[in-house]
C-alpha positions as CSV (number, residue, x, y, z in Angstrom):
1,X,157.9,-38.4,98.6
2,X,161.4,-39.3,100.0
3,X,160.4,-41.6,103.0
4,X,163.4,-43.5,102.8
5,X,165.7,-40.7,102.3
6,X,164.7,-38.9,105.1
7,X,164.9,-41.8,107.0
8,X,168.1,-42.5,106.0
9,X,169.0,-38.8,106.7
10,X,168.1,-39.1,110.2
11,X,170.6,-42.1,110.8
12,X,173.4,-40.3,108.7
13,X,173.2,-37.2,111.3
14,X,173.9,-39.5,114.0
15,X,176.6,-41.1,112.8
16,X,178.6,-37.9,110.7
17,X,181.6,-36.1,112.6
18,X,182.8,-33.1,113.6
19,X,184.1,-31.1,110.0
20,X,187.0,-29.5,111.4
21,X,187.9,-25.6,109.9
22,X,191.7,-26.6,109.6
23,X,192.2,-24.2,106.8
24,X,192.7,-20.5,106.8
25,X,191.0,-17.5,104.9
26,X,191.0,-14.0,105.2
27,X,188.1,-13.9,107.7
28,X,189.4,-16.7,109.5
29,X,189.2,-20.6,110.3
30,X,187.0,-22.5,107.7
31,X,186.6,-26.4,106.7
32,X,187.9,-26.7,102.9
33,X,185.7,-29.0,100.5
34,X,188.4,-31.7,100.7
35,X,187.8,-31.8,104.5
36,X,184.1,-31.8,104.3
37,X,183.7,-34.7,101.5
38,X,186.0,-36.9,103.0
39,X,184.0,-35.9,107.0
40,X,180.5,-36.8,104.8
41,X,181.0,-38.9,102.0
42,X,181.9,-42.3,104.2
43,X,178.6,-41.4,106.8
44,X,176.3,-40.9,103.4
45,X,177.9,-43.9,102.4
46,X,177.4,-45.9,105.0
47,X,173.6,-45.0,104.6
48,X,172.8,-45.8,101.5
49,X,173.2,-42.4,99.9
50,X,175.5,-40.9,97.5
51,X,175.8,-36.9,96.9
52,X,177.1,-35.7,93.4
53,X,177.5,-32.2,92.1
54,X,177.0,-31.5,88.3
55,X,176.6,-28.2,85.9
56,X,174.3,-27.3,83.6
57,X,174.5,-24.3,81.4
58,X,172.9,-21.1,81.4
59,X,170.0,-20.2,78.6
60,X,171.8,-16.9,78.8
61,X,175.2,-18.0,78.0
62,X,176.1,-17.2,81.4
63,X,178.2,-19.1,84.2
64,X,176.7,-22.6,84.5
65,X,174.7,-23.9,87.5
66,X,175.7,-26.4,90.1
67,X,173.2,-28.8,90.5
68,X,173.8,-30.5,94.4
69,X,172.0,-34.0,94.2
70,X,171.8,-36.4,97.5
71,X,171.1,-40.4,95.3
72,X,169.5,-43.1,98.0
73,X,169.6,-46.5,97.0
74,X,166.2,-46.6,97.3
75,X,165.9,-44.5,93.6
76,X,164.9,-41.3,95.5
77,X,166.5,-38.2,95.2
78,X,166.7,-34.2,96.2
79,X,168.6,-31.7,94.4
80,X,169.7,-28.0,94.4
81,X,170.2,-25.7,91.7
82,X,172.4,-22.3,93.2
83,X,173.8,-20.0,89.8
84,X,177.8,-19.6,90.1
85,X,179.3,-16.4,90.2
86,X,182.7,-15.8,89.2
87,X,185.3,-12.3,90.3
88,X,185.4,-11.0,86.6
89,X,188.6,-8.5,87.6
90,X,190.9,-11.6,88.2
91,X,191.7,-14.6,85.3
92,X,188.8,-16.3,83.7
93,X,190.3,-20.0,84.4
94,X,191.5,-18.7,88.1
95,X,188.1,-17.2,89.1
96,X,185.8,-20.0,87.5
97,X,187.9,-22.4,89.8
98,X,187.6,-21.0,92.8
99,X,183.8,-20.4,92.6
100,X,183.4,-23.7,91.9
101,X,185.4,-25.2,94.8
102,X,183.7,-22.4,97.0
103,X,179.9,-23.0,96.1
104,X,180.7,-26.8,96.1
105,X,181.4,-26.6,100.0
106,X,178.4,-24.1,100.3
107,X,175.6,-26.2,98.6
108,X,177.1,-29.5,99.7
109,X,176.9,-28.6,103.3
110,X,173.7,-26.7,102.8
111,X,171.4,-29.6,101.0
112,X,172.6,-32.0,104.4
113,X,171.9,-29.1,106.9
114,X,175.0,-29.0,107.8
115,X,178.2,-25.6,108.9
116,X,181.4,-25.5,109.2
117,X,182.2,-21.7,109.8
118,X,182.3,-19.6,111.9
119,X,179.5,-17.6,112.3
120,X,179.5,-14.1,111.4
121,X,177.4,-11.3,112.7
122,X,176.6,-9.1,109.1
123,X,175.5,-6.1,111.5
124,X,178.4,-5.8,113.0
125,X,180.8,-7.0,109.9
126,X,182.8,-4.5,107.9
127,X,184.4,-5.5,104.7
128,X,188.7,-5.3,105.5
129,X,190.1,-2.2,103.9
130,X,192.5,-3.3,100.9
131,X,196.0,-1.4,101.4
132,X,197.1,0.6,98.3
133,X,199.8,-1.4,96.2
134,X,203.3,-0.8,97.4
135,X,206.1,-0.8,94.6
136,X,208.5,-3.3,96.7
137,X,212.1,-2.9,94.7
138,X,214.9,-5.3,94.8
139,X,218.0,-4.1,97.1
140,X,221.0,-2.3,95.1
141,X,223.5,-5.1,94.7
142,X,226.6,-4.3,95.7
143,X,230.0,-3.4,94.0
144,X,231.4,-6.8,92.7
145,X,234.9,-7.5,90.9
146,X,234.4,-7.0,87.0
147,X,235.4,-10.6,86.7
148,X,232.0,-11.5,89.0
149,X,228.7,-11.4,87.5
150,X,226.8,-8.4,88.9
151,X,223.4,-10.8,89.3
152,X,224.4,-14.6,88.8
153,X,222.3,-17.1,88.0
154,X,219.9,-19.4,89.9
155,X,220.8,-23.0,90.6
156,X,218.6,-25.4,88.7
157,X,220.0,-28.6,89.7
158,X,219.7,-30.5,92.9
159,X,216.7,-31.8,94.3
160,X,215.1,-29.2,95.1
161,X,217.4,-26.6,93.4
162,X,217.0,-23.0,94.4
163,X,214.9,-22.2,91.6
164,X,212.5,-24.5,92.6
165,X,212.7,-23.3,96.1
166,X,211.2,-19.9,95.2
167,X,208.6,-21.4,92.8
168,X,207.7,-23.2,96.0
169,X,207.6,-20.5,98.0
170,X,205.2,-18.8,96.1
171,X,202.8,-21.8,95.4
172,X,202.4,-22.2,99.1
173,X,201.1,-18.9,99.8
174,X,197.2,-18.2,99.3
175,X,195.9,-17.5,96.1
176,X,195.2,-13.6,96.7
177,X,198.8,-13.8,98.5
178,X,200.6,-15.5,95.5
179,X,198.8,-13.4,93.2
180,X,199.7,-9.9,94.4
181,X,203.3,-11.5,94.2
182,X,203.2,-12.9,90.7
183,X,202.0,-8.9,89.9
184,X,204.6,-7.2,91.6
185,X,206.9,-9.4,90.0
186,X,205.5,-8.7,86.4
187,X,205.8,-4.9,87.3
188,X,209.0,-5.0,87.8
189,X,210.9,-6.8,85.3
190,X,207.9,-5.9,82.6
191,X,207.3,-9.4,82.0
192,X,203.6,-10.2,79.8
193,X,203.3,-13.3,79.7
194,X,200.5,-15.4,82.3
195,X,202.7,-17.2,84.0
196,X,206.0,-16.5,85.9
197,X,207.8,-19.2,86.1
198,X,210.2,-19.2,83.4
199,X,211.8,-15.5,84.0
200,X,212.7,-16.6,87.5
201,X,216.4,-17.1,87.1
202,X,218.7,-15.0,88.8
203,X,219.3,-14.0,92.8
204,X,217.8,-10.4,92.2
205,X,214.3,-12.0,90.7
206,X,214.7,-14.4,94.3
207,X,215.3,-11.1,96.5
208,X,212.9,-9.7,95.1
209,X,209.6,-12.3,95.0
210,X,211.8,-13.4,99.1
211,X,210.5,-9.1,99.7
212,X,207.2,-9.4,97.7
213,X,206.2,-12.3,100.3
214,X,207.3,-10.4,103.3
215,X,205.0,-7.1,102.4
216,X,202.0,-8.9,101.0
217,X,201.6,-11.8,103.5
């Protein structure tokens, strides 16, 4: 029995605000799971109930669960177990992240009753085309004296320097965005290596990624 839960439930929905979809995805406005902790955690709170969210592992050796549990200071509880999955065509530590943050928001808003996106009608809904990679090359500089360096250098001082301008530039754009960028970039100077960061360091590799940002976003 959860009397006092439930009871406490009922006050909580009276009390909780609007979750605003402030952030954007690729099928529109949605609220992120910063916005909807910090719109429920202080109406819970206020209540008498906490809400945590915890894994346990798969028997199968599989992707963990998240267990979604609502606490009332009363000593009862309700919980829900929902299996994550993970896009196994994109980095291991990349896609486990985002699944978690996603199916955070999703069970956390589901156990309370709650929504905070639009609606979407799946009759109706057709899954966006993905446009074929485009090769996106770097302009042809042009003639320089022989005394001038034909791709100078990046500035890495100043606060922020131009280095860390592009770095920026990138960070700020979605992850599928920033991604598709990162790629392209690795393409075309034949870079291995995970991360980026480190091979940015002339004007061509700013051109370039300034281009990439342009045609994927």
């Amino acid at each position: 029995m959860t009397k006092e839960l439930t009871k406490a439930l009922c006050s909580f929905y009276a009390d909780v605000g609007v979750i605003k979809e402030d952030a954007k995805g690729a099928y529109g406005q949605f609220a992120d799971l910063p916005t909807c902790l910090s719109t429920v955690v202080p109406a819970l709170a206020k209540h008498g109930i906490i809400q945590s969210q915890t894994f346990e592992p798969t028997t199968e050796g599989g992707l963990p669960i998240l267990v979604t549990t609502l606490m009332h200071e009363s000593g009862e509880s309700i919980q829900s177990r929902l299996p994550l999955i993970a896009n196994q065509n994109k980095n291991a530590m990349f896609a486990l992240g985002g699944s978690i943050t996603y199916f955070r928001r999703y069970a956390l808003l589901s156990i309370l009753g709650l929504s905070a996106d639009t609606e979407v009608d799946l009759e109706d809904y057709k899954e966006p085309e993905v446009a074929a990679p485009v090769s996106v090359k770097p302009d042809k500089p042009k003639p320089k004296k022989s005394n001038t360096p034909k791709d100078p250098p990046l500035s890495t001082s100043g606060n922020p320097s131009e280095r860390d301008d592009v770095i920026n530039s990138i960070k700020a754009l979605k992850h599928e965005d920033a991604q598709q960028v990162i790629n392209a970039f690795k393409k075309q100077f034949d870079i291995q290596s995970e991360t980026i960061a480190s091979h940015i360091t002339s004007k061509s590799h700013a051109e370039f990624i300034s281009k990439a940002i342009k045609h994927f976003t």
